[in-house]
C-alpha positions in Angstrom: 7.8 146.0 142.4 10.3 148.3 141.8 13.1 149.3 144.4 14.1 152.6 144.3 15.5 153.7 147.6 19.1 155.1 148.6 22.1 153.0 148.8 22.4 153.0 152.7 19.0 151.6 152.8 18.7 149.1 150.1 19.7 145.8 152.3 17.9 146.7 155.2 14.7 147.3 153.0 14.9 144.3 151.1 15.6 142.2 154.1 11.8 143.5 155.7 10.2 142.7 151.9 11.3 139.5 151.4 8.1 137.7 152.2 6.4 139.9 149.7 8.2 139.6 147.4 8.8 136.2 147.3 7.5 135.0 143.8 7.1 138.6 142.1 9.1 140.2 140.0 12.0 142.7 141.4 13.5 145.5 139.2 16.3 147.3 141.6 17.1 150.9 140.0 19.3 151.4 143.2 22.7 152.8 142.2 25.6 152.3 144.7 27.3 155.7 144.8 29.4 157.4 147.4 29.8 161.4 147.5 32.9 163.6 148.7 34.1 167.1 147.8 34.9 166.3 144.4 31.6 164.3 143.3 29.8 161.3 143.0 31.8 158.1 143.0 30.8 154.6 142.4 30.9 152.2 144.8 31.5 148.3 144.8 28.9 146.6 147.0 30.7 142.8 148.4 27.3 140.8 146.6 29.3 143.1 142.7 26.3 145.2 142.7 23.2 146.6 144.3 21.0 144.2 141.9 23.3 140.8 143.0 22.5 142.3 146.1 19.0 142.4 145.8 19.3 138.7 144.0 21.1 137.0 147.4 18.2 138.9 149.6 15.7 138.2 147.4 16.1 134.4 147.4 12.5 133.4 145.8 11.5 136.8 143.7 12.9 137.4 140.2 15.3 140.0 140.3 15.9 142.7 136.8 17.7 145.8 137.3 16.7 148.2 135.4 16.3 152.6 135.3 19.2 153.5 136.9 20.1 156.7 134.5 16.8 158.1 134.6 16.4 161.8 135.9 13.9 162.1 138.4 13.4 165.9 137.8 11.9 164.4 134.4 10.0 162.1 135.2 8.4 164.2 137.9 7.2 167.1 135.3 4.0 166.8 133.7 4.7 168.9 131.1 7.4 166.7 129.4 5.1 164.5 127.1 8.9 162.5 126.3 11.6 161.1 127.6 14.5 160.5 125.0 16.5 157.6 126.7 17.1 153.7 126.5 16.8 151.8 129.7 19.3 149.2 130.2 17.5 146.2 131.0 19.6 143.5 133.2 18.6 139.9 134.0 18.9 136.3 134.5 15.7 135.2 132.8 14.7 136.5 129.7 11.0 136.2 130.2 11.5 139.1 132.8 13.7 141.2 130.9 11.3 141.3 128.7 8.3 142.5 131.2 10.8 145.5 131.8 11.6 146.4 128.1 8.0 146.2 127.3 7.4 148.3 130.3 10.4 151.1 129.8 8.4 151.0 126.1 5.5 152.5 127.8 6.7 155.8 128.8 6.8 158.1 125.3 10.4 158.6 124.3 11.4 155.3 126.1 13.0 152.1 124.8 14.2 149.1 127.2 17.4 147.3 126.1 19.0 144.4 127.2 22.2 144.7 128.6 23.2 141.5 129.7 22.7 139.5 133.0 22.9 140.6 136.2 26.7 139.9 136.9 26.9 142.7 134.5 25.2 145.5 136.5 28.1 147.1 138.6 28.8 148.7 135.3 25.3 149.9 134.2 25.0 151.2 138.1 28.3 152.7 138.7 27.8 154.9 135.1 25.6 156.9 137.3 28.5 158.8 138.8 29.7 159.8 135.1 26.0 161.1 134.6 25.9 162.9 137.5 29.0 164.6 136.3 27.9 165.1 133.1 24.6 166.9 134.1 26.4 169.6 136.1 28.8 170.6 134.3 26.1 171.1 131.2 23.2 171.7 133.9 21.1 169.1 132.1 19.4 165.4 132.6 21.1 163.5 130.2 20.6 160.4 129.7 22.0 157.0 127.1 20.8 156.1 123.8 22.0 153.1 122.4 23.0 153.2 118.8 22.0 150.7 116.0 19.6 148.5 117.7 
């Protein structure tokens, strides 16, 4: 399951799916970001990040984080046979980290990375906002490529 809905809804969602998801492997892509005249911000949810978030919510699933710096502009147009990006993959167990990487791997162009547990995802989440500036001031989708792996 993959939980890609705004910041503002993310608890409230999670919260109503917890049933569901109990037992089944969660990968949150949900990036906390604020927005004011100057840009996008990152924000510090109280849990340290969206996906510790998802983690205290989601009691009995197995929480990744995963595809936060992925533009949906490309992945929504067909005619783009490739993606040139690295997902950074975040975890507690490695079993599921590896689901994700293997599944990131699918998509042409793709490679998942580890990145560390999920203590470590504010970071990974909160780089958004430097995307997001990055990709209007060059009116691109960039996105991360991890070197020498």
């Amino acid at each position: 399951m993959i939980v890609a809905v705004p910041w503002d809804g993310h608890a409230k969602t999670l919260e109503s799916l917890r049933e569901e998801l109990a037992g089944k492997l969660v990968i949150d892509c949900v990036n906390p970001l604020g927005f004011d005249k100057k840009g996008a911000y990152a924000l510090k949810p109280e849990e340290g990040s969206a996906a510790e978030q998802a983690a205290a919510l989601l009691p009995d699933s197995r929480v990744t984080a995963a595809f936060h710096h992925l533009s949906a502009v490309l992945l929504q147009d067909e005619s783009i046979e490739e993606i040139d990006t690295d997902v950074l993959v975040l975890g507690e167990a490695r079993a599921d980290t590896d689901i994700v990487q293997a599944l990131a791997g699918r998509i042409p162009g793709m490679r998942g990375i580890f990145a560390g547990r999920l203590r470590n995802a504010h970071q990974v989440e909160s780089l958004v906002a430097n995307l997001i500036s990055v990709n209007r001031r060059y009116k691109a989708h960039a996105g991360l490529r991890t070197t020498d792996v």
